[in-house]
N, C-alpha and C positions, 0 to 999 in steps of 0.2 A: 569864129569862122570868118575870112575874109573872101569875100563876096567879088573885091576887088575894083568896082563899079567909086567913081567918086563922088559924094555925096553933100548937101547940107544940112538935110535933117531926113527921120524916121521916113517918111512918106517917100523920098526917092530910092526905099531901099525895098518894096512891098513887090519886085519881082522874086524877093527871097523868103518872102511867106509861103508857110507848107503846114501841113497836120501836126506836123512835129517841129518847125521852128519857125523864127519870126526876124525879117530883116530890123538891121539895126544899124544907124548909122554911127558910128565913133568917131567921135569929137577931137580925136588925138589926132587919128589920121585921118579923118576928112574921106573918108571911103567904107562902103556898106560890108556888115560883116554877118552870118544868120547863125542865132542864138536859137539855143534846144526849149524848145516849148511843148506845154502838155503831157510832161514827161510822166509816164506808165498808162496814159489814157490810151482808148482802141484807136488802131489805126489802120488805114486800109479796108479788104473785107472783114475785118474786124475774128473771132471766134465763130471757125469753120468746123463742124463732126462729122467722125464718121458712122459704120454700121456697128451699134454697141455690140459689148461681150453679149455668152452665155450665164444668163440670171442665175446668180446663187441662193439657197436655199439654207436656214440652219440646221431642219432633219427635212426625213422623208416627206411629212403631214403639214409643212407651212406652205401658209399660202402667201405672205408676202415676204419679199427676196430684193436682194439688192445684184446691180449689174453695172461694171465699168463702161464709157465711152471713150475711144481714143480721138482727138482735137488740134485743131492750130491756134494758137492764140496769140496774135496781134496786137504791140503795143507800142509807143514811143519810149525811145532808148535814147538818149543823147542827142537829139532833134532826128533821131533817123526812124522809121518805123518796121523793127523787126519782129518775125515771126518765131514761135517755141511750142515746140511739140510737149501734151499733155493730157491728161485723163480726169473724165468728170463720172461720178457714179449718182447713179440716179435706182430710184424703188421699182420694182415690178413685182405680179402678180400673178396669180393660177388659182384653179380651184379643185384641190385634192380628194374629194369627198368619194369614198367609194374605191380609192387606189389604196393595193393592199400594201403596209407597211412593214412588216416581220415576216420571219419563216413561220409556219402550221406547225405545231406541236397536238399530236395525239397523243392517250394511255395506251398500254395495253387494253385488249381485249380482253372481255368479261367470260365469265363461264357457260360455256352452252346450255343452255335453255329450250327445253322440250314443252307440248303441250301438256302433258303429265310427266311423271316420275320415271316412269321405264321409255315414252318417247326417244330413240335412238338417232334421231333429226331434231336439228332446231335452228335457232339463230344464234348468234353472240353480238354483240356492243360496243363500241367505245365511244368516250367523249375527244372531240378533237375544237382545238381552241384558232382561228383565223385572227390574224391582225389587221385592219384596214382602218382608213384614215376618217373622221369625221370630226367636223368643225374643226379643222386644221390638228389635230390631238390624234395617237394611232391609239388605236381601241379596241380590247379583243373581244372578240363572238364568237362563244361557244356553238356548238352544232354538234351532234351525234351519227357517227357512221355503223351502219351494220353490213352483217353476210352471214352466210347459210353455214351451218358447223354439222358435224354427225358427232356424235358421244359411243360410251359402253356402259350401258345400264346393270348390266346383270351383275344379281345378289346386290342391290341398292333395295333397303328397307322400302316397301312402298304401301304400305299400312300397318297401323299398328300392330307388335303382339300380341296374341288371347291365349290366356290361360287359365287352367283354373285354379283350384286355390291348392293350397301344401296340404298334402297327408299329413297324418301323426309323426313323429320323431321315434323311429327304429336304432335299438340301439345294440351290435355287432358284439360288443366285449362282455362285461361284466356288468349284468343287469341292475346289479346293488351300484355299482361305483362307476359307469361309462360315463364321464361328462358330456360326454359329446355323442353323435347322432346323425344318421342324414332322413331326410324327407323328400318326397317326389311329389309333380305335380305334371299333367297333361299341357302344352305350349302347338300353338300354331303360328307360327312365321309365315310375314307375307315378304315375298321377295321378287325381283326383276328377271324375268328369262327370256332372252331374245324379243324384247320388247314389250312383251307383256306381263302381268300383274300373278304369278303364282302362289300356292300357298303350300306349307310342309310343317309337317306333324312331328313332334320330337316329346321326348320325357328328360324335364328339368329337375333336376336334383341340388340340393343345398344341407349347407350343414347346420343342426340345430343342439340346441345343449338344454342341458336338463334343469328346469325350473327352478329358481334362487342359486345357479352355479354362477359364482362371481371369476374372476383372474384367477383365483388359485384352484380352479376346478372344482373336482369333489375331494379334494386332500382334506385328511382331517373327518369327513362324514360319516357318522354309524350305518352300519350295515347290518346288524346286528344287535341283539339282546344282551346286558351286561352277564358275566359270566364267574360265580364266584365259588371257594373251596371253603373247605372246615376253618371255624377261629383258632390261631397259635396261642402261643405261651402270652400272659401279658409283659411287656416293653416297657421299656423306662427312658424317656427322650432325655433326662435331664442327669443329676447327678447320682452319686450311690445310694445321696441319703433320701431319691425324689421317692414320694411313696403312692403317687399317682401315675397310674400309665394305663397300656391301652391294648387291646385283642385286636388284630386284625386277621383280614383273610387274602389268602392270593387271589385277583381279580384281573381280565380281562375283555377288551371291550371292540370285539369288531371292527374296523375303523377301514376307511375305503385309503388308500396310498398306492400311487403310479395305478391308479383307476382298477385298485385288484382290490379284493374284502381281507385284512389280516388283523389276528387274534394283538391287537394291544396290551402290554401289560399295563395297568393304570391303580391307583390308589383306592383303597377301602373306601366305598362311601358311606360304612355303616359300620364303623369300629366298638367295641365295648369295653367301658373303662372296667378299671380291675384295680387293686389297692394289695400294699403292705406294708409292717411297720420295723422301722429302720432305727429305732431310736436307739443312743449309743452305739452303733456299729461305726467302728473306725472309716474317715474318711480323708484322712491325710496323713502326715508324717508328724509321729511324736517326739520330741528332740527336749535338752534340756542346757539353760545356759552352762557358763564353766563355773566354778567350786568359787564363791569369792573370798577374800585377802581373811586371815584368821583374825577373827575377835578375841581380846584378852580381858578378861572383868575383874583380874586382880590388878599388880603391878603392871602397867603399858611396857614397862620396861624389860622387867625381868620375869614375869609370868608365862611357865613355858606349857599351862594349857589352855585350849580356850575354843572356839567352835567358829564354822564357817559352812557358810548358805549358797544356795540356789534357785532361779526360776527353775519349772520347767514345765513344758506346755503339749496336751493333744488336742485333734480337731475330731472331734465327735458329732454322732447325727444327732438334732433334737427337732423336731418340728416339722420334718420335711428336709430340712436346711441343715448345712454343715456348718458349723459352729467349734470355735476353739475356746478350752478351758486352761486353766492354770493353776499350780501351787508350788510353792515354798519346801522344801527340803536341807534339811541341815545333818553334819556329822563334827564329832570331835575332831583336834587336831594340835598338835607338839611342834615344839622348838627346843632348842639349844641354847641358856644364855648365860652360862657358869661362866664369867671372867667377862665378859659381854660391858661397855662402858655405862652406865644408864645415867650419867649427867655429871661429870667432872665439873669443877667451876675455876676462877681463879680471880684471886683481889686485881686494884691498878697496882702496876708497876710503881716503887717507890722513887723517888728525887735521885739522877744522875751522885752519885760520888767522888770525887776525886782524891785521890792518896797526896799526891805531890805537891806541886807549888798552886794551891785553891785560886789562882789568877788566870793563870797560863795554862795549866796541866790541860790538854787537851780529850784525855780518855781515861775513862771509870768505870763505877757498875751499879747496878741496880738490881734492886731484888723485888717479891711479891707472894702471897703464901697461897696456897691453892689445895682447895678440899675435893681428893679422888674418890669417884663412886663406882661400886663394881658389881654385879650381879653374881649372887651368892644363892643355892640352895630356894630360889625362884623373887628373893628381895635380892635389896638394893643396898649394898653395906658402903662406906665412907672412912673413908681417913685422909691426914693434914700430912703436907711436904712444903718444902719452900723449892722456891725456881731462881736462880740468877742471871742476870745476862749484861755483856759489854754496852756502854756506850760513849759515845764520841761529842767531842764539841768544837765549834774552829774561833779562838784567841787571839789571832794574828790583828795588832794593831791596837788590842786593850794594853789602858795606862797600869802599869804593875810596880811601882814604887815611888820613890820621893826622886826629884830632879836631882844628877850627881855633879858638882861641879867642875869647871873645864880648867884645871890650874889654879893660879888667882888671881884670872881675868873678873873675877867676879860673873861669870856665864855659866850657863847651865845646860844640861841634855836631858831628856826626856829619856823615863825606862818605860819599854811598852813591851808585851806579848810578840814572840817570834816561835813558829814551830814546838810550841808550848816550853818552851824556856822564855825569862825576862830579860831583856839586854837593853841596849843603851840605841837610842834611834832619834835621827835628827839630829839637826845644827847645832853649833853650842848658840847661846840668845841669852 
């Protein structure tokens, strides 16, 4: 900053000293010039406030709070001393103890309540909860509110019942079979009427059952004395040939069903045995196998009499028990064997023959003798024939004479078997 003033040194320039700058003389130009000094120190009235805010609080129940103040704040700026508007916040304080913090929350009211039972005035109750602040914390205290209520007593039990005890068990149906039953007994109730304590007389009734009757009532119970007729024929439980059996009698036994007494039929409890004897008296089916193949005890062959058997079998009583027996039965029996074969035989066939050329000849015969046997008059007679038959052979390619020669090259051809003649086959060699 030039000052403008001419100078030689610092000391002629000290009318340009200020809060915020400081003469100075420069040596260039020989004239004072003023340099920013104390730059952001206070300057002037320095930090001026004014009337702070309203204290803030973080809930309802604190007691200490913070609060803005608005300020001027004075500073050096570039050797000059300007002024800036600003805010400083500072703690404040209260003491909340006793101020309420929340809304009251009550229940419902309780149920009227009299001096006694039938009382038709009384009071009723509720809890109601206050929120209020102590030691800076909101805290709730209980307290109870009441008021006057009227009620309706009547016929509200207001001492015990007295009775006395149960009658016997009367029973309306079927004196043998009633399961069931009712009993009476004297009752007096105490009851509410128009505020006061009355009492009333009645007869209580209940239903009772008859002693050891379980779920299924009296179903099934006698009512009755067993009841029984003349012994029958005696019985046979088992087979035809059983020889033990038994007399009963028809018997009926009172018996209580849908709680009515009725005649049960029920079994003998006092049967008597009775007997008879069955032995051999048929007890199944007699049958016999079929005829089997004829037996022949002369010639197997030619024997045309000879005998053929049979099982056959009954089931018969013996013991009690059925029981099957068996026997054997046989009759004669014939055939037919006049001319009948009973063992023809026949020798081997004898060695191929050939008539022709014994090399080549391709087909012959052979023969064999053979002794026929025939059934005659129930043997077996015999006699001798002879059999013939064809047979063949294949030659083709056997050597069948001496080599023939080929001219008089001195060469030769081979004679071999062809279609059972001999001819001339191959090269001459």
């Amino acid at each position: 900053m030039d000052g403008g003033a001419p100078c030689q040194a610092d000391d002629d320039c000290d009318h340009l000293d200020s809060e915020c700058s400081e003469g100075f003389c420069n040596p260039t130009t020989s004239h004072c010039e003023a340099l920013p000094a104390n730059e952001s120190a206070p300057c002037g009235a320095g930090t001026t406030c004014g009337t702070p805010d309203e204290c803030v609080y973080p809930d309802s129940c604190a007691e200490q709070g913070v609060q803005d103040v608005p300020c001027t704040f004075r500073s050096c700026q570039a050797g000059a001393c300007v002024a800036s508007e600003g805010t400083l916040t500072q703690g404040c304080n209260r003491d909340t103890d006793g101020t309420t913090c929340d809304v009251t929350t009550c229940n419902g009211y309780g149920a009227c309540t009299g001096s006694d039972t039938c009382d038709t005035t009384g009071a009723q109750t509720r809890d109601c909860t206050d929120h209020v602040c102590a030691a800076a914390a909101c805290t709730p205290v209980t307290r109870q509110e009441s008021r006057n209520c009227t009620r309706v007593t009547n016929g509200l039990e207001c001492a015990p019942t007295e009775c006395t005890a149960f009658g016997g068990c009367l029973y309306d149906g079927d004196p043998s079979c009633d399961a069931t039953g009712t009993q009476e007994r004297t009752c007096i109730d105490f009851a509410c009427q128009n505020g006061a304590c009355e009492d009333t007389l009645r007869i209580d009734a209940q239903v009772c059952y008859r002693p050891g009757v379980g779920e299924d009532g009296t179903e099934g119970w006698p009512c009755g004395q067993l009841q029984c007729g003349a012994y029958g024929a005696c019985t046979f439980e088992g087979d035809v040939c059983d020889e033990s059996g038994l007399q009963t009698r028809s018997c009926v036994q009172p018996t209580c069903w849908s709680e009515m007494c009725w005649n049960d039929p029920v079994a003998d409890p006092a049967p008597l045995a009775c007997s008879r004897d069955t032995d051999n008296a048929s007890c199944g089916t007699s049958y016999c196998d079929p005829w089997g193949a004829c037996a022949y005890d002369g010639d197997p062959a030619c024997d045309e009499s000879g005998t053929q058997t049979r099982w056959c079998y009954a089931q018969l009583c013996g013991g009690g028990a059925c029981q099957q027996t068996s026997w054997q039965e046989s009759q004669a029996c014939t055939r037919v064997t006049a001319g009948s074969d009973c063992g023809t035989t026949c020798g081997n066939w004898s060695a191929c023959a050939y008539d022709g050329n014994p090399t080549c000849d391709e087909t012959g015969s052979q023969n064999r003798t053979c002794t026929a046997r025939t059934c005659g008059g129930g043997t077996c007679n015999s006699s001798t024939y002879n059999e013939n038959r064809n047979c063949t052979r294949n030659t083709d390619g056997n050597t069948c004479g001496n080599p023939v020669e080929c001219g008089n090259t001195q060469t030769f051809r081979e004679q071999c078997c062809q279609s059972g003649s001999c001819v001339l086959c191959g090269p001459c060699q």
